[in-house]
C-alpha positions in Angstrom: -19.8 -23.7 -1.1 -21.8 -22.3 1.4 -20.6 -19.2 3.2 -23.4 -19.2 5.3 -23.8 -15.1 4.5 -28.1 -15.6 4.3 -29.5 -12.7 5.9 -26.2 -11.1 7.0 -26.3 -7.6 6.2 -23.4 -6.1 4.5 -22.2 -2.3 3.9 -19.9 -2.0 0.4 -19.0 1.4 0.0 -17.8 2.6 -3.3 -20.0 -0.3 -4.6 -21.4 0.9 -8.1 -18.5 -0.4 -9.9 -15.5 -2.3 -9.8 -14.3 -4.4 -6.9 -16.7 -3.0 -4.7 -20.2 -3.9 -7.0 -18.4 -7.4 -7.8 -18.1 -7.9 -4.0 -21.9 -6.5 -3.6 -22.9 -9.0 -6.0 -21.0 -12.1 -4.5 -22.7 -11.0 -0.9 -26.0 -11.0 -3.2 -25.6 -14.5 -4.9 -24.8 -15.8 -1.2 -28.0 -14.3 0.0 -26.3 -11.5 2.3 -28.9 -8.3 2.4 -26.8 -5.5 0.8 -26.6 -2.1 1.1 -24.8 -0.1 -1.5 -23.1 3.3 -2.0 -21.8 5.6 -4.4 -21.7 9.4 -4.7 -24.9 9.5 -7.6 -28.3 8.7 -6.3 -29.5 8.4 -9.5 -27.0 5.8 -10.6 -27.6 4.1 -7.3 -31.3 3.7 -8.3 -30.4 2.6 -11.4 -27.8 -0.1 -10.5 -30.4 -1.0 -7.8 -33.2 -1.7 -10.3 -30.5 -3.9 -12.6 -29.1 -6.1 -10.0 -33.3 -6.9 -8.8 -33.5 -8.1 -12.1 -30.4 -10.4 -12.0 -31.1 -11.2 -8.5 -35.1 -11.4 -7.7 -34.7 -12.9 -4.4 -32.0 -10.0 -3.4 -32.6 -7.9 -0.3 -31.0 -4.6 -1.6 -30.6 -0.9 -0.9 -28.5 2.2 -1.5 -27.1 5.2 -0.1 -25.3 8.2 -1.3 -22.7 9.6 0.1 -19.6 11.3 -0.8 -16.9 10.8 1.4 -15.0 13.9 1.3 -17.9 15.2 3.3 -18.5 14.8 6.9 -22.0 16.1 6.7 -22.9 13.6 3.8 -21.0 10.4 6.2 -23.2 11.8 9.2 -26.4 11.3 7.1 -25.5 8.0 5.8 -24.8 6.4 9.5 -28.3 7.7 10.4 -29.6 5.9 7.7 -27.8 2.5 7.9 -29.0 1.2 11.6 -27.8 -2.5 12.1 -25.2 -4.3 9.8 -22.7 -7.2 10.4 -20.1 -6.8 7.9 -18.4 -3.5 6.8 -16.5 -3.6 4.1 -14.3 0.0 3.4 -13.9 -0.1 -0.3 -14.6 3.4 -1.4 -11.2 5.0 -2.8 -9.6 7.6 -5.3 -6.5 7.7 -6.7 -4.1 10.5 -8.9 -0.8 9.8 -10.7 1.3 12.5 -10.7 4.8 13.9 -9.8 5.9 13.9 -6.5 7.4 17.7 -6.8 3.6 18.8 -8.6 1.2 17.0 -6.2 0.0 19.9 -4.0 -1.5 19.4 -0.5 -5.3 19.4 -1.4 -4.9 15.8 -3.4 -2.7 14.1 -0.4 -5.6 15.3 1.8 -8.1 14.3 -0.5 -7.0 10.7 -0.6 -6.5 10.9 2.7 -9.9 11.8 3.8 -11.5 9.4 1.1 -9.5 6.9 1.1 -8.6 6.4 5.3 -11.0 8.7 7.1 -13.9 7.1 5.3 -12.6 3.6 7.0 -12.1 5.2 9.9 -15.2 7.1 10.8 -17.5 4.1 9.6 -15.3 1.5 11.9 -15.3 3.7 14.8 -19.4 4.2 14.7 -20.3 0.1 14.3 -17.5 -1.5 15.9 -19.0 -1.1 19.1 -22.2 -2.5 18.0 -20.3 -5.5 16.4 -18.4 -5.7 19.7 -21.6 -5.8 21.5 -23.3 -8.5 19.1 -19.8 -10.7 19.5 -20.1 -10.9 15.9 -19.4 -8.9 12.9 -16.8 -8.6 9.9 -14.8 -5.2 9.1 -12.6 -5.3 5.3 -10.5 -2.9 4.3 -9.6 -3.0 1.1 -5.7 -1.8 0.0 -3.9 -2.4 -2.6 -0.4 -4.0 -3.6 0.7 -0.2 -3.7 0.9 -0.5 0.0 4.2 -2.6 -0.2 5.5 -1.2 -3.9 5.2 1.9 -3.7 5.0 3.1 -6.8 7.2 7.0 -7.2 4.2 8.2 -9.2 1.4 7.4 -6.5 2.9 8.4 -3.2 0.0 9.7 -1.8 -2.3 6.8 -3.0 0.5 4.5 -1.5 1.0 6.0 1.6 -3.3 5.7 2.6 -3.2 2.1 1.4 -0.1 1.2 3.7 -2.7 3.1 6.3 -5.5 1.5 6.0 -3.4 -1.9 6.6 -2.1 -0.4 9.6 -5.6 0.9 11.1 -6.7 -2.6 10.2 -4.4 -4.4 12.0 -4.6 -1.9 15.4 -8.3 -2.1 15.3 -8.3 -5.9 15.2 -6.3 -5.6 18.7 -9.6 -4.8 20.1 -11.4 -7.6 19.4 -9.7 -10.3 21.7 -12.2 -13.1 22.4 -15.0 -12.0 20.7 -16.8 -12.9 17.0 -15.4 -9.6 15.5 -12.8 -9.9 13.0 -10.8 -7.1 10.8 -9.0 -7.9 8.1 -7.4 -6.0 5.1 -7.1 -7.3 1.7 -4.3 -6.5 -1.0 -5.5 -6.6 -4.4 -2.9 -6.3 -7.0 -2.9 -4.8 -10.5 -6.7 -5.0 -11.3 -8.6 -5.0 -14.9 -11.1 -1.8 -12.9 -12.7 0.9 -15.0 -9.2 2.7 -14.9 -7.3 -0.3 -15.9 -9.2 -0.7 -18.9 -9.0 3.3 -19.8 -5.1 2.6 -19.6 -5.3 -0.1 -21.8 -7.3 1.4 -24.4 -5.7 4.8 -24.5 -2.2 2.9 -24.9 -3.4 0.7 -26.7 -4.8 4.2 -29.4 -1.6 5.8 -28.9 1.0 2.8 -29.6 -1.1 1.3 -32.2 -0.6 -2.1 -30.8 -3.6 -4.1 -29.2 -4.7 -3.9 -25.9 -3.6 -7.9 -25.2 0.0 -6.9 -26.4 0.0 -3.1 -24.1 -1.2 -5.5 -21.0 1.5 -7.9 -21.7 4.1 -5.2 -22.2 3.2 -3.7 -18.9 3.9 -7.0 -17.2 7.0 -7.4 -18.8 8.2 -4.0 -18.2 6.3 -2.1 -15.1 4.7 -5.3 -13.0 7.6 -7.2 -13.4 7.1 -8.9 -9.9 4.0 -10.2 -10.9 3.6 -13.9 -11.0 0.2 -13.6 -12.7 1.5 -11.5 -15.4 -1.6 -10.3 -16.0 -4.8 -8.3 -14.6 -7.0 -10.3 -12.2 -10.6 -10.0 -12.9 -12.6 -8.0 -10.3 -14.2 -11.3 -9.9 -11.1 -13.2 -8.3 -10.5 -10.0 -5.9 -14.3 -10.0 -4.9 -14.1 -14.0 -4.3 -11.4 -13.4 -1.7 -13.0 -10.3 0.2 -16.7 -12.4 0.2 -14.7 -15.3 1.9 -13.1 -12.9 4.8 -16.9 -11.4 5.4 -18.0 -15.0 6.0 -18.5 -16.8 9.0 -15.7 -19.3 7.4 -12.9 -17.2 8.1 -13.4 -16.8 11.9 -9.6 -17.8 12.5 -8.1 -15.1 10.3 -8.1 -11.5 12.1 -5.6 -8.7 12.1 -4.3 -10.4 8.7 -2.8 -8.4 5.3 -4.6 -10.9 2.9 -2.4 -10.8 -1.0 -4.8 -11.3 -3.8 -1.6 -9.1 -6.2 -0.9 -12.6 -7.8 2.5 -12.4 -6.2 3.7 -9.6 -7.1 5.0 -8.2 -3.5 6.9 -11.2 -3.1 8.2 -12.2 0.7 7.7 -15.1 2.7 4.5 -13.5 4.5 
């Protein structure tokens, strides 16, 4: 299917691994000009040269930024100049105890996490606005809805970012702009697979049975019962950038293979 994405140009941030590079690469393979980000300009460089290998037609860049620093999210907007889809993927997350989690990490996922979403929207909305076309992601999580008692804090800025999502598409009325957030659920990510392996070393079972045991046990809501591939989370988020999904905005789209439940 044709997207019609060709020549679009598309922000990912966070994109050097995980959801956000599969998404990067799905804007790529639809002929989108991409502009990545991480925190490492070196792996940037790096990831850049390996995707024009895979992708010789591909319009690409990449800028660094980390964004738990204003000065570094002031550089990359001077950078950037025109784009027409935004998608807010850059996040961190910290398991931990609700009575041990001191201030600094809620704020930390907080700035990352929200602000970044924030700050980016509030600088090319207006140009979208002014275009009458453009595409703004952010991407949450299921943990928005569960909840989980060991991720509060990374909870609480994914039930945010759905909110901020959802206000901001208010201001769009009769134009070509659309906001949307997107709900991954449990994901087979770079910290996914760490959690497999490492319980998979400890219990001495493999990681296919630790996976399964996690859905049985912990995910028991899921209808999947099992990890989604960044793949099928990056198909969904590449379809919501697209010109195809013009009648969806202000919308909490579920990729969690059910495993928040409810009629909506």
């Amino acid at each position: 299917m044709d997207l019609r994405l060709k020549n679009k140009t598309a922000l990912v941030t966070g994109s050097t691994a995980c959801i956000g590079l599969a998404t990067a690469k799905r804007l790529i393979s639809e002929g989108a000009k991409v502009i990545l980000n991480g925190r490492s300009e070196d792996k940037l460089k790096q990831l850049i040269r390996e995707l024009r290998l895979e992708y010789s037609a591909a319009l690409i860049r990449g800028v660094a930024a980390d964004f738990s620093n204003t000065d570094e999210i002031q550089a990359l907007l001077n950078t950037i100049g025109h784009i027409d889809i935004l998608v807010n993927n850059v996040g961190v997350y910290k398991a931990g105890s609700f009575f041990e989690m001191g201030d600094d990490e809620w704020y930390r996922q907080f700035e990352i996490n929200v602000m970044s979403g924030v700050r980016l929207s509030r600088y090319f909305l207006p140009k979208m606005l002014k275009n009458d076309w453009g595409r703004i992601l952010f991407v949450s999580s299921e943990c928005a809805e569960l909840v989980p008692p060991d991720m509060l804090a990374y909870s609480m800025t994914k039930t945010a970012m759905v909110s901020i999502a959802k206000g901001l598409a208010q201001l769009t009325k009769s134009t070509g702009v659309t906001i949307n957030s997107i709900l991954p659920g449990s994901t087979l990510s770079e910290g996914a697979e760490q959690f497999l392996e490492e319980e998979a070393n400890k219990s001495g079972k493999t990681k296919q049975e630790v996976e399964a045991t996690f859905f049985e046990e912990v995910r028991t809501s899921s209808l999947l019962q099992r990890f989604a591939e960044v793949d099928e989370v990056a198909s969904t988020i590449v379809y919501y950038c697209s010109p195809l999904a013009s009648a969806s905005n202000g919308a909490s789209i579920k990729v969690d293979g059910g495993s928040t439940g409810g009629l909506l």
